[in-house]
C-alpha positions in Angstrom: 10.4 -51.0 -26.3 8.0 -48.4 -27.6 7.3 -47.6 -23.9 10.7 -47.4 -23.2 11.2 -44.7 -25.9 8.6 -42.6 -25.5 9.6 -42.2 -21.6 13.5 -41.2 -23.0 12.1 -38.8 -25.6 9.6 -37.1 -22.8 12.9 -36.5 -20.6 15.1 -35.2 -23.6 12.5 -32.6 -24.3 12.0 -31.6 -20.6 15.8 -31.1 -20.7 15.8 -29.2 -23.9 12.9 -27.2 -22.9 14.7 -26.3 -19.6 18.0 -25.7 -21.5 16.2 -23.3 -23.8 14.4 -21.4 -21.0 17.0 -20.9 -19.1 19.4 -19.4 -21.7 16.4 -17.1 -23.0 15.7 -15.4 -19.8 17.6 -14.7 -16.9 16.1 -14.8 -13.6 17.5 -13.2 -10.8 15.4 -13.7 -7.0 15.7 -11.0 -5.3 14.3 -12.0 -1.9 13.3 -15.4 -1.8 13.0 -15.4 1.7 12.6 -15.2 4.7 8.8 -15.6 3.7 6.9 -15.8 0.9 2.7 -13.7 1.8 1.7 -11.9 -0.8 2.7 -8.2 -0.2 0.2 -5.3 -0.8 1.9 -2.1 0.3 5.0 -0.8 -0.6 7.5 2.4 -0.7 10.5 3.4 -1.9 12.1 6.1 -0.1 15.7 5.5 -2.2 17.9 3.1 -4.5 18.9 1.2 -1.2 15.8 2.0 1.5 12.2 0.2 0.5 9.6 -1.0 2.9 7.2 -3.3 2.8 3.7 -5.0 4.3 1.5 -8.0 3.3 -0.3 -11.0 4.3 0.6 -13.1 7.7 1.2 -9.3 9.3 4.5 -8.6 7.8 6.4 -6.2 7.9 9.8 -6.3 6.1 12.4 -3.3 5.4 15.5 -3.4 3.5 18.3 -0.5 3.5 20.9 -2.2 1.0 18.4 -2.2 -2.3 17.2 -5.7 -1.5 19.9 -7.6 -0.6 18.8 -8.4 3.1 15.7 -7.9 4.6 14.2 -7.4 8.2 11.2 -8.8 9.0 8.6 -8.4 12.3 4.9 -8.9 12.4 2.2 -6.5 13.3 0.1 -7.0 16.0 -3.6 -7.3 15.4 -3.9 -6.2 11.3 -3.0 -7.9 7.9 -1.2 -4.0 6.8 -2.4 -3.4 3.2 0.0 0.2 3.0 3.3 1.9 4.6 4.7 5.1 5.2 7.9 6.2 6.8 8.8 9.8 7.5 12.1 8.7 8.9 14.0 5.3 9.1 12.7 5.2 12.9 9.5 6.7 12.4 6.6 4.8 10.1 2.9 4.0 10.0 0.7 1.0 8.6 -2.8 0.9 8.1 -5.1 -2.4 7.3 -7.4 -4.3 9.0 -8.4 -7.4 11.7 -11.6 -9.3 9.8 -13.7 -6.7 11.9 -12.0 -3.6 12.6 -9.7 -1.1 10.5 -6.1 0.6 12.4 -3.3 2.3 11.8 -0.4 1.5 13.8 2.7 3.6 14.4 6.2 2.3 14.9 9.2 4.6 16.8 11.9 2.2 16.1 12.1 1.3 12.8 9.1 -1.6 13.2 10.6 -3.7 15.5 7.5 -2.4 17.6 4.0 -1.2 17.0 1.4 0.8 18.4 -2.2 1.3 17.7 -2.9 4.7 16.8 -6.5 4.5 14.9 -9.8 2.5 14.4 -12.9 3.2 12.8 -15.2 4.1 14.3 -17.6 0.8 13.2 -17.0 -2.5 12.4 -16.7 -3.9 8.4 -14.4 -1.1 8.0 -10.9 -1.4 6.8 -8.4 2.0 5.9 -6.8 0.9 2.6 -4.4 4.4 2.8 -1.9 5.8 5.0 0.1 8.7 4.0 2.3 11.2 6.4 4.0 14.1 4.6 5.7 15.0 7.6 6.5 13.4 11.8 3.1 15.3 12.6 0.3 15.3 9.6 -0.9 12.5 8.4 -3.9 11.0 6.4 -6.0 8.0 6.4 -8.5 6.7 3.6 -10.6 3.2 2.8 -13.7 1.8 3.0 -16.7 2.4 3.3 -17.4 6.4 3.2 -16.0 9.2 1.6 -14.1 10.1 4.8 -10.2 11.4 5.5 -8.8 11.1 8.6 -6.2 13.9 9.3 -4.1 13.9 12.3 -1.7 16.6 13.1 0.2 15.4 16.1 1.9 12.3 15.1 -1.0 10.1 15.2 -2.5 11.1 18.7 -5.5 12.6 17.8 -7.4 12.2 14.7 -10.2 14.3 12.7 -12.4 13.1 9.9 -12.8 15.6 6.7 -15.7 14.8 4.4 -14.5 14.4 0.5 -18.0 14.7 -0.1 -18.2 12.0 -2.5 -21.7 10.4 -3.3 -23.2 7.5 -4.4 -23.9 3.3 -4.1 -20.5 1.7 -2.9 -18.5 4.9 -2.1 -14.9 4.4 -0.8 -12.0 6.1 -1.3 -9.2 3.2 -2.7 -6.4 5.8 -3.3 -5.1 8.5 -1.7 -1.9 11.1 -2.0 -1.0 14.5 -0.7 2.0 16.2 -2.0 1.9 19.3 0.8 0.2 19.2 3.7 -2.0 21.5 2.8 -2.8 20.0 -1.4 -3.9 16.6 -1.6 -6.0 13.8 -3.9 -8.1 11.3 -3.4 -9.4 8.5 -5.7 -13.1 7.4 -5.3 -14.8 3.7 -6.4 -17.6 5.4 -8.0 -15.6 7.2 -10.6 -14.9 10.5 -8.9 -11.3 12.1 -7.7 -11.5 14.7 -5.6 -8.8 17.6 -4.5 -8.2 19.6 -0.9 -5.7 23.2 -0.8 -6.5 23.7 2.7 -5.5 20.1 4.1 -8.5 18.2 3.5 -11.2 21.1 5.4 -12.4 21.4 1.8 -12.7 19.5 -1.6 -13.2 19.7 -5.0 -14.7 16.9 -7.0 -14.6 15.6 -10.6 -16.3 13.2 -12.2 -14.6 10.8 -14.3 -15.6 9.2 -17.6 -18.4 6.4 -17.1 -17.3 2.8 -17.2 -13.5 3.8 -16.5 -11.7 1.4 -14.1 -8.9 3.2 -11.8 -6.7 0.9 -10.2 -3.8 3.6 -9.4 -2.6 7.0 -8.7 0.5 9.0 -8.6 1.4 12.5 -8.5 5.2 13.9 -9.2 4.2 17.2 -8.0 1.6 19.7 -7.2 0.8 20.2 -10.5 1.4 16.9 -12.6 -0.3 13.7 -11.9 -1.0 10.3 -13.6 -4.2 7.5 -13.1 -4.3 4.1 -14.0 
């Protein structure tokens, strides 16, 4: 009987518990599907248009705030960041196990094209930015390079940061022109460019700190994490 007892009161209590939780918060899914890879990049271009990449290749775009969602796979890299300049016109960069790309889509990612490796293998490029359908950047690991196209991805040139030291990649990356831009560095530096990434500036951070992020509202005013 005991037995018996203990096995009702265990039920009651799930129940309750569930009762309780459910009238304490209120969750609403936005997207439980159509899959469910951990996603690593993201942006926001409005209230309605976001885009997104993560594991298993995905690719997935939504222009109603999240209400439906398109999804196609890139060929070749697990994309760890987007950017779209228009809704047709976007780039991902990430890597293969071996071998960092960025790839470039004319039709809104239902295709892809490869645009970019590094130039060695065990590389990856963590960053993609384009501030406009021609110039474009691309940052990650290892080195303290920036890769700078101004043709839509074509052709590419590498730009020193000039960072130093054990372990130096560069894990964040924004510009807000083409011409002023930042860059994030493992070993506690950040650097800056005014002349589209030909030059930098560099400044250390405080010892010990741990960056994980980066954002700049303008020119002028800028926050890290």
């Amino acid at each position: 009987i005991m037995k018996h007892l203990y096995k009702l009161f265990t039920v009651l209590l799930l129940l309750s518990t569930s009762a309780s939780f459910s009238q304490c918060i209120d969750v609403d899914w936005i997207n439980p599907s159509p899959q469910g890879n951990d996603h690593s990049g993201m942006q926001v271009v409005s209230d309605d248009t976001v885009y997104l990449v993560g594991r298993g290749r995905t690719f997935m775009k939504t222009y109603d705030g999240g209400v439906t969602w398109t999804r196609t796979i890139i060929p070749d890299i697990e994309p760890v960041d987007v950017s779209f300049v228009t809704p047709q016109l976007g780039y991902v960069s990430g890597f293969n196990g071996n071998y960092g790309k960025v790839y470039k889509t004319t039709d809104g990612g239902t295709s892809w094209a490869e645009m970019l490796t590094t130039p060695g293998p065990q590389q990856t490029f963590y960053q993609v930015q384009f501030v406009n359908a021609d110039t474009g950047f691309a940052a990650g690991y290892p080195g303290s390079l920036v890769y700078k196209t101004t043709d839509g991805g074509n052709t590419w040139v590498s730009k020193n940061t000039g960072a130093s030291g054990a372990n130096t990649w560069i894990y964040a990356m924004q510009f807000v022109t083409p011409q002023k831009g930042f860059a994030m560095i493992a070993n506690e530096q950040i650097a800056m460019t005014t002349d589209g990434g030909d030059t930098w500036t560099k400044q250390n951070l405080l010892a010990g700190m741990t960056i994980t992020s980066m954002h700049f509202g303008d020119s002028l005013n800028g926050y890290i994490l």
